[in-house]
ROLOGU-463518 format. One record per residue (C-alpha): residue in three letters; x, y negated, z. Coordinates in Angstrom, 3 decimals, padded with zeros to 6 digits. Layout:
<nodes>
ALA, X, Y, Z
...
</nodes>
This chain:
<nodes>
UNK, 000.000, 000.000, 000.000
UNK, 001.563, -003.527, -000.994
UNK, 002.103, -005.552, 001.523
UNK, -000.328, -008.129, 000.318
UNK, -002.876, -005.860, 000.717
UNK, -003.273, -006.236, 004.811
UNK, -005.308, -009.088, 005.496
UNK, -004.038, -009.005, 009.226
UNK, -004.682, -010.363, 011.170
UNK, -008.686, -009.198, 011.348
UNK, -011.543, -011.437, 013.009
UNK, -012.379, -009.263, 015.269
UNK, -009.308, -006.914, 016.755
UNK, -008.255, -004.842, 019.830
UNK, -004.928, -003.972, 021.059
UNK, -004.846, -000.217, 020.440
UNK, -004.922, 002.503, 023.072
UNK, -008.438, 003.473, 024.008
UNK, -009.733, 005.768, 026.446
UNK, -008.953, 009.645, 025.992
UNK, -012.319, 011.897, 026.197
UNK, -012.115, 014.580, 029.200
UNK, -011.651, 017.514, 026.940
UNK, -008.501, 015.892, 025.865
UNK, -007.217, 015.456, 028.858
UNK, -007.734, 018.861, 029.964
UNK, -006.605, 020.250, 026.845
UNK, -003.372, 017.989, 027.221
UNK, -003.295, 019.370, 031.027
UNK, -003.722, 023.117, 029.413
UNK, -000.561, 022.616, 027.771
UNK, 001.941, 021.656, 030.950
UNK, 000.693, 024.514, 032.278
UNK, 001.047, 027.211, 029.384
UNK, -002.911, 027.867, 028.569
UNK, -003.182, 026.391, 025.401
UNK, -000.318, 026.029, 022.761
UNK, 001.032, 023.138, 020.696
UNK, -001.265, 024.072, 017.721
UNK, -004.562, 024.053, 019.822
UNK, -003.768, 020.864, 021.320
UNK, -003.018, 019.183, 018.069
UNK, -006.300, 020.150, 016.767
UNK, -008.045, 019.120, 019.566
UNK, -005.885, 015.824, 019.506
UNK, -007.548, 015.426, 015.666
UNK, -010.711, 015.739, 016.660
UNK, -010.521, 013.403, 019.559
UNK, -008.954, 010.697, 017.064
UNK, -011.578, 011.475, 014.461
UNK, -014.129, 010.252, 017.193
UNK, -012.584, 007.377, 017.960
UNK, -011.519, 006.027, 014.374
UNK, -015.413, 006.802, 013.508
UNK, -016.347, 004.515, 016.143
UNK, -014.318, 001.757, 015.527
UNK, -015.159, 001.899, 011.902
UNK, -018.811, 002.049, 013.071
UNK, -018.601, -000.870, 015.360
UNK, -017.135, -003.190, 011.969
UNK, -013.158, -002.997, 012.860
UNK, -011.197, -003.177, 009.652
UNK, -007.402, -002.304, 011.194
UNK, -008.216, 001.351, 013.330
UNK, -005.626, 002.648, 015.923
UNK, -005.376, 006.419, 016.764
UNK, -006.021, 005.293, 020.202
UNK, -002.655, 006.239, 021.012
UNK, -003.893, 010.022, 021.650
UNK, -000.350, 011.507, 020.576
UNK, 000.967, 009.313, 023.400
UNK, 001.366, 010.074, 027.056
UNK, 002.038, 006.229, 027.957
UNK, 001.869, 003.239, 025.732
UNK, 005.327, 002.976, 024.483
UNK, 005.315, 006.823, 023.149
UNK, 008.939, 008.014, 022.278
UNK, 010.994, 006.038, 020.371
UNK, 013.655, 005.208, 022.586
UNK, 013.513, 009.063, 023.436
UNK, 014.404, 010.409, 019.939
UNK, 017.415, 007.743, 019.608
UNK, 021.272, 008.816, 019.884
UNK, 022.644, 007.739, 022.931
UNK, 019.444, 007.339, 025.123
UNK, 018.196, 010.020, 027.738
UNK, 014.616, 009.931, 029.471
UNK, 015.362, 010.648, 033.049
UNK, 013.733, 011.416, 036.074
UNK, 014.141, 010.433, 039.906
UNK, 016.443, 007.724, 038.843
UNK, 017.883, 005.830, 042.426
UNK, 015.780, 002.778, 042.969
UNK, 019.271, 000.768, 043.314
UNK, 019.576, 001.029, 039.743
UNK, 016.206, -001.373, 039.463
UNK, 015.642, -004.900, 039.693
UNK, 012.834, -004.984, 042.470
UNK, 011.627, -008.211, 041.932
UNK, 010.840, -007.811, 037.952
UNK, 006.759, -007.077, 037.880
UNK, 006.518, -003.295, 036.622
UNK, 009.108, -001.925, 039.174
UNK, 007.226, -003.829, 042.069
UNK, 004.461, -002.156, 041.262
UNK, 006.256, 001.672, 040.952
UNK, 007.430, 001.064, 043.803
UNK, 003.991, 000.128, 045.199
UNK, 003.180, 003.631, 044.061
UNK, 005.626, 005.765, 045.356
UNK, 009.051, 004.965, 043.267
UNK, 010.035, 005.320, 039.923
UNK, 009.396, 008.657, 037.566
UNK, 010.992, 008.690, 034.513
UNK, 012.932, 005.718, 032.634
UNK, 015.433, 006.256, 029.614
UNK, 018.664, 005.290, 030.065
UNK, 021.641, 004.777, 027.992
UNK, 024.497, 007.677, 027.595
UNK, 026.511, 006.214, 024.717
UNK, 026.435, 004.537, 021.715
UNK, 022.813, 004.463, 020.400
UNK, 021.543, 005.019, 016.898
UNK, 018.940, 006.173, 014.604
UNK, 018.912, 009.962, 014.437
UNK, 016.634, 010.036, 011.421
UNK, 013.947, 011.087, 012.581
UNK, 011.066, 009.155, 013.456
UNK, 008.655, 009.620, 016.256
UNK, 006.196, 007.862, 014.916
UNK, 005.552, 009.246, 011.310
UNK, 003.168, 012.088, 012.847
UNK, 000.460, 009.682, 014.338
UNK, 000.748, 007.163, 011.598
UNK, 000.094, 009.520, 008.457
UNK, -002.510, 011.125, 010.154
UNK, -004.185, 007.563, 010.702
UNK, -003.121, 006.149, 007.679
UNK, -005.483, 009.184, 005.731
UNK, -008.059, 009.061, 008.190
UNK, -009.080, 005.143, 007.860
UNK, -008.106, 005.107, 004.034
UNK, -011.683, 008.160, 004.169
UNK, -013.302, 005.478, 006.186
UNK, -012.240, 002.874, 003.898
UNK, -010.669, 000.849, 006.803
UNK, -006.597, 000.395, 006.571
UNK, -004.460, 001.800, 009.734
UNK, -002.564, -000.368, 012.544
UNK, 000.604, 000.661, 013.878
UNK, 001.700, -000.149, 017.855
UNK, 005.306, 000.208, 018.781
UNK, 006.957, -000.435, 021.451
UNK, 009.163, -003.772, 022.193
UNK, 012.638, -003.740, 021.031
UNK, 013.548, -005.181, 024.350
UNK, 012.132, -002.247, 026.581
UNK, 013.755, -001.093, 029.324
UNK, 016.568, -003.631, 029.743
UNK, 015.057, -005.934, 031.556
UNK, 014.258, -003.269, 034.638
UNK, 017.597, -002.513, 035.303
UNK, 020.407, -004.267, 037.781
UNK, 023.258, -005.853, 035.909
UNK, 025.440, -003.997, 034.689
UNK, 022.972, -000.841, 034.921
UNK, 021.320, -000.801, 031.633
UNK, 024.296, 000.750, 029.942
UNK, 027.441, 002.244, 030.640
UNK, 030.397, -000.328, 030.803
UNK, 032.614, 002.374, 028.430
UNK, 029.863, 002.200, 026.044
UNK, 028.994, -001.558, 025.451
UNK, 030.966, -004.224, 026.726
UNK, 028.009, -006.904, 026.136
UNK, 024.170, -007.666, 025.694
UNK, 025.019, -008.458, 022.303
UNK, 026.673, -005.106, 021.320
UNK, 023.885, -003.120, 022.733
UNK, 021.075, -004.644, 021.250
UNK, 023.242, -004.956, 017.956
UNK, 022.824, -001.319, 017.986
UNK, 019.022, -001.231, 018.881
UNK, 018.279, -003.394, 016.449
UNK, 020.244, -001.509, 013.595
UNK, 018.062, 001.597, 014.681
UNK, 014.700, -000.397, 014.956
UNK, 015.576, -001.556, 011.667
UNK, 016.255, 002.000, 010.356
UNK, 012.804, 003.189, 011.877
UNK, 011.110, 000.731, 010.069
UNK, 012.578, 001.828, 006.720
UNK, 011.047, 004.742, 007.290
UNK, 007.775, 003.679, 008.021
UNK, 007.637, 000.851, 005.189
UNK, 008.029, 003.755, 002.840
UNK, 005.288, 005.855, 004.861
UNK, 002.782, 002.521, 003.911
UNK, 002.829, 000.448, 007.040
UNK, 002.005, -002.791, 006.419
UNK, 000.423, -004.201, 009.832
UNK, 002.170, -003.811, 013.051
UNK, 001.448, -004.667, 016.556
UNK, 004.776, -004.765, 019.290
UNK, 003.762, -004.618, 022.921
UNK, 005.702, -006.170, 025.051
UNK, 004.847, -007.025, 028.668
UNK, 008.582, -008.025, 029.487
UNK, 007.925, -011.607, 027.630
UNK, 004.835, -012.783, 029.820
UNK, 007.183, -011.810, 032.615
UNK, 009.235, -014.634, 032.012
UNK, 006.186, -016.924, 033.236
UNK, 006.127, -015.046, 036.714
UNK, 006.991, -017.178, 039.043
UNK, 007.741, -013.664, 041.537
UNK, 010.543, -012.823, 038.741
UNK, 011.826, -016.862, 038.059
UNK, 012.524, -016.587, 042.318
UNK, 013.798, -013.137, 041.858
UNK, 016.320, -014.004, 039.122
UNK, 017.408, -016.858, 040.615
UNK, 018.134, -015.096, 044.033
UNK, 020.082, -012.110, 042.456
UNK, 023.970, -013.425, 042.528
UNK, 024.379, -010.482, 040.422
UNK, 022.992, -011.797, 036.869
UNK, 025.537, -013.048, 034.851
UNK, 023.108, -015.797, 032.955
UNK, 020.432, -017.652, 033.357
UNK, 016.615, -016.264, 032.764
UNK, 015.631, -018.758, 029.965
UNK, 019.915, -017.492, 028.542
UNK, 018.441, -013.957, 028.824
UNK, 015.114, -014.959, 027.097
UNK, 016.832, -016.544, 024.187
UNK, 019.053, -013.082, 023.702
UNK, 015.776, -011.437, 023.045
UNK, 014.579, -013.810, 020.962
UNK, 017.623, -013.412, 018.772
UNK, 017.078, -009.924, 019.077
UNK, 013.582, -009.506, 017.878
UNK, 014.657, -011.449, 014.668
UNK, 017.385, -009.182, 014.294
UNK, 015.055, -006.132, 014.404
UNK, 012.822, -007.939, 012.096
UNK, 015.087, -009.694, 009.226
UNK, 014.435, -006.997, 006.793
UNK, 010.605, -006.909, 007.122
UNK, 009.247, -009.663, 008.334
UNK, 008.017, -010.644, 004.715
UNK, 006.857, -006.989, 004.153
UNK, 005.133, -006.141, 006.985
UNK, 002.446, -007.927, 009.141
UNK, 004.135, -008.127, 012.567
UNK, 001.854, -008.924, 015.915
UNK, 003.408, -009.186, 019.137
UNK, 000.877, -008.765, 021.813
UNK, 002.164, -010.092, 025.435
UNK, 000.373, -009.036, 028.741
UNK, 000.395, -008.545, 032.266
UNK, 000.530, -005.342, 032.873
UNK, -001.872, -002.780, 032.670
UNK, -001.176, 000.336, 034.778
UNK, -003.344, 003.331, 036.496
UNK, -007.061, 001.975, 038.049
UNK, -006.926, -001.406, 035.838
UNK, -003.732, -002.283, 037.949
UNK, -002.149, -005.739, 036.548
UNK, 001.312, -006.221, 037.252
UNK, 002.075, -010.214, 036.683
UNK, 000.731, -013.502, 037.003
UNK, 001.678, -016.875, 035.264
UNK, 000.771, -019.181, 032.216
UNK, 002.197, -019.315, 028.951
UNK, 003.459, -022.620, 029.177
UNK, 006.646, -021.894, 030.428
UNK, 007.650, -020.442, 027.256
UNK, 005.386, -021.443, 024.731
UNK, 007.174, -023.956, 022.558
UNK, 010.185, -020.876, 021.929
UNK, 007.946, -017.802, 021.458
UNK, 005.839, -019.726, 018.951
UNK, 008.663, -021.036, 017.436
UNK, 011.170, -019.271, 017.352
UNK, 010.325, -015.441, 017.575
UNK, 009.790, -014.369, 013.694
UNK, 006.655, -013.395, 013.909
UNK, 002.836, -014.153, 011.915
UNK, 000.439, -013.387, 015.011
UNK, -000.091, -013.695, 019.024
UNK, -001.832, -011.213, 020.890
UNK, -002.317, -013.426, 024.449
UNK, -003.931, -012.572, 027.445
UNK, -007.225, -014.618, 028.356
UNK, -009.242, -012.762, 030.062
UNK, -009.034, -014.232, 033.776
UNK, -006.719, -017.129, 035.309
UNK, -004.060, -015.955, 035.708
UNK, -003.126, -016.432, 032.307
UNK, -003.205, -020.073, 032.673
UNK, -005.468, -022.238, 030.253
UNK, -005.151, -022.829, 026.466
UNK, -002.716, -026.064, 026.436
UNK, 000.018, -024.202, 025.416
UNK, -001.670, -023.429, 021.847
UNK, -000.535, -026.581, 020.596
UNK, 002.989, -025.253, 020.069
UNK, 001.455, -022.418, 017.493
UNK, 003.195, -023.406, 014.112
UNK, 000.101, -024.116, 011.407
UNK, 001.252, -020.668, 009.484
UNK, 001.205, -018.659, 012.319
UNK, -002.188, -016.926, 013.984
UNK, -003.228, -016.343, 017.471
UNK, -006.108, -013.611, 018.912
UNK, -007.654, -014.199, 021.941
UNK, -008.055, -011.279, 024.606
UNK, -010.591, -013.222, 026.347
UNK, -012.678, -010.062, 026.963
UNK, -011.243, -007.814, 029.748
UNK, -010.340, -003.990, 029.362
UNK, -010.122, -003.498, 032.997
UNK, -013.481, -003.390, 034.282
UNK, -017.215, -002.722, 032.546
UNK, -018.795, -006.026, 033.227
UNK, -020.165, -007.511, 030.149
UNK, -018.608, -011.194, 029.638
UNK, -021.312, -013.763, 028.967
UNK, -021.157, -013.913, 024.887
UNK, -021.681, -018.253, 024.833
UNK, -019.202, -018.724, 027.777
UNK, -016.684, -016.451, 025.323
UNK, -017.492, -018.184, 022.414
UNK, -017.426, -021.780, 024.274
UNK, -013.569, -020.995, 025.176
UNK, -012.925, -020.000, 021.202
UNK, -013.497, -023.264, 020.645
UNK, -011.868, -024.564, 023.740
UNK, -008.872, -022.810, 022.616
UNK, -009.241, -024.701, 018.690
UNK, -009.545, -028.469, 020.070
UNK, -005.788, -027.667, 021.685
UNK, -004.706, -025.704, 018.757
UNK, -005.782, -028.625, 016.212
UNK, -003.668, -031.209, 018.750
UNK, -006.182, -033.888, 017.362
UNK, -006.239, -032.949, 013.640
UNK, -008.533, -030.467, 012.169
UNK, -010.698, -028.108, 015.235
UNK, -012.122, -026.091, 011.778
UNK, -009.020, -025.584, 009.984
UNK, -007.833, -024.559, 013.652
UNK, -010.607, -021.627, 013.868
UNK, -009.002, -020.439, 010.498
UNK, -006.091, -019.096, 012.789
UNK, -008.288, -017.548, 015.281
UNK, -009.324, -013.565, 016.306
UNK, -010.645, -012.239, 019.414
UNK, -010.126, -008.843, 021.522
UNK, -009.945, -007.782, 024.669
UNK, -006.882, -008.975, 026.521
UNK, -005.014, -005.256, 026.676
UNK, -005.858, -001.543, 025.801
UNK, -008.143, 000.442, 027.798
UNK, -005.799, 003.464, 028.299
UNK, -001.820, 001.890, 028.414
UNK, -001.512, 005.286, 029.981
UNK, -003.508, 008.511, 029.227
UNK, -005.530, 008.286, 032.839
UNK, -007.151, 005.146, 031.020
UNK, -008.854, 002.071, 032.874
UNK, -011.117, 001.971, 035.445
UNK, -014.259, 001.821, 032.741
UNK, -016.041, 004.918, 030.963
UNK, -016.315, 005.423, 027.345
UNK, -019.640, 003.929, 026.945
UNK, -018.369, 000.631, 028.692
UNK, -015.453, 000.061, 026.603
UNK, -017.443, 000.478, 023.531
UNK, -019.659, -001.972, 024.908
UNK, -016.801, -004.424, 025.243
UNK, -015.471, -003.610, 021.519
UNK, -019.052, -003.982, 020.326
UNK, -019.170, -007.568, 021.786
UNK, -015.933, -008.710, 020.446
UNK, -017.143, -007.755, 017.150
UNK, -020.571, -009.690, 017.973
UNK, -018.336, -012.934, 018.935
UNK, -016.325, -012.909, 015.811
UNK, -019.527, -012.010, 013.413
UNK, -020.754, -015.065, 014.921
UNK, -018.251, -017.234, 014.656
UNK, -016.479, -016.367, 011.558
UNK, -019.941, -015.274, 009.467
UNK, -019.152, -012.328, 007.144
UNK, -015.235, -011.938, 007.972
UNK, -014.215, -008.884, 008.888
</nodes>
């Protein structure tokens, strides 16, 4: 599929992992303990993403997820399959920085289970994780004549978590800059391969980035005599190295980067803190065409910051929670659209604003496979009334 052929970003969106139906779950429990086999839980896997795809093509989304069903947490396996990175478990809290969000909340829950670390120099083996769940999704909306979205996980995962000095081995990388040199070249690498498998519209989650407007983690960081630069030095190396993982698509592919705050077991959210403290560089200065930003309760601050969006760049609105079943009030939702448009148009145009405008909910409703604390029936609920705002506000757009 050309590139020119995604019209992403769509009206109406969501952010991609939905909730798992209780035969999956038991069928994926089944497995870990040796009653069903790989085969049976791959066709029961199909089935549950046949389901879901049906509904969301039912409900009037045009870009379908798989519900990341393949996936045991949101970030699936990608740093897993790489040379020179190991998935670990029981890793010694020491290694952590305790004040960054998602660690204070492991920790809240009994410590840390697994984490990848670095062993040596990392690369692309060839082989990419994510070509299963994307040609299965890829045929399954081109029968429901939707096209297929793709979420991966940020380039800059699991650096941030660790100490100084932690995140790789000093014999291995002597700087930042040579180890995400290497990411990057193997980010880049795994999305050759998926260009050429016909993705065209990607999301990257990343809940790192809204971290950087926590004012827990600003204290934190400041407090740790052990980091070697500052936090708005460290967020300008990952600005640099999202371009770098994106110089050889970025006019290819459609690339969203949805931030958040965290969205862990029971509707747990890990951070708190506007935009505004790094609005004017994300917008700017991270190569990317759309914003997936948290709205759905204060603690995302208000919509001020939206006048730093660039005019060529686009912006959905998780103003609907995933979290909890509780319908939003449709007006109220539709009211802070247009909220959101009188600071995007900074005076000039509020209609030529609402051109660079979609809504969602604010996260997915299963970042891990337990889900959200909301049953089937009320996320569809939700989905069904983002599709109602945007069919309202943007007549006849998909």
């Amino acid at each position: 599929m050309p590139a020119a052929e995604t019209k992403a970003p769509f009206r109406a969106e969501h952010v991609g992992s939905l909730l798992r139906p209780k035969e999956l779950l038991a069928d994926r429990a089944s497995l870990d303990t040796g009653k069903m086999t790989v085969q049976d839980l791959d066709a029961s896997t199909n089935k549950a993403i046949d389901k879901a795809m049906a509904m969301q093509a039912d409900l009037g989304f045009h870009a379908l997820t798989d519900g990341e069903y393949r996936r045991g947490m949101f970030w699936g396996e990608f740093y897993q399959t790489l040379n020179g990175m190991e998935e670990r478990d029981n890793i010694p809290v020491s290694k952590f920085r305790d004040y960054v969000p998602d660690v204070m909340v492991f920790h809240e829950n009994g410590g840390w289970g697994s984490s990848c670390v670095c062993t040596g120099r990392i690369s692309h083996s060839g082989t990419s994780s994510l070509l299963k769940e994307w040609t299965y999704t890829r045929d399954h909306a081109a029968k429901l004549g939707r096209e297929a979205k793709l979420t991966m996980i940020s380039p800059v995962w699991y650096h941030l978590r660790y100490k100084e000095g932690e995140a790789y081995p000093a014999d291995v990388y002597s700087s930042d800059k040579e180890y995400f040199a290497d990411i990057a070249a193997a980010y880049r690498a795994e999305l050759d391969i998926l260009y050429d498998a016909g993705v065209r519209n990607v999301q990257i989650d990343d809940p790192n980035l809204a971290y950087f407007c926590s004012q827990v983690m600003i204290d934190g960081w400041a407090a740790d005599p052990s980091n070697k630069c500052t936090l708005d030095e460290l967020f300008e190396t990952y600005i640099a190295h999202y371009n770098d993982c994106f110089r050889a698509h970025i006019d290819k592919m459609h690339f969203g980067l949805h931030l958040c705050r965290g969205n862990f077991k029971n509707s747990r959210h890990f951070a708190e803190g506007s935009y505004d403290r790094i609005a004017a560089k994300l917008f700017n200065e991270v190569n990317v065409h759309t914003y997936y930003l948290e709205y759905d309760t204060e603690r995302a601050g208000g919509f001020e910051c939206l006048a730093h969006l660039p005019s060529d760049k686009r912006v959905v609105l998780g103003i609907i929670t995933s979290k909890f079943a509780e319908l939003e009030d449709k007006a109220e939702m539709e009211a802070r659209v247009r909220d959101a448009a009188r600071f995007m148009a900074r005076g000039g145009s509020e209609v030529e604003a609402m051109k660079r405008i979609s809504v969602s909910p604010q996260c997915g409703f299963a970042s891990n496979e337990e889900g959200n604390a909301i049953s089937w029936d009320g996320m569809v609920g939700k989905l069904a009334l983002v599709r109602e705002i945007a069919d309202d506000m943007w007549p006849g757009e998909p």
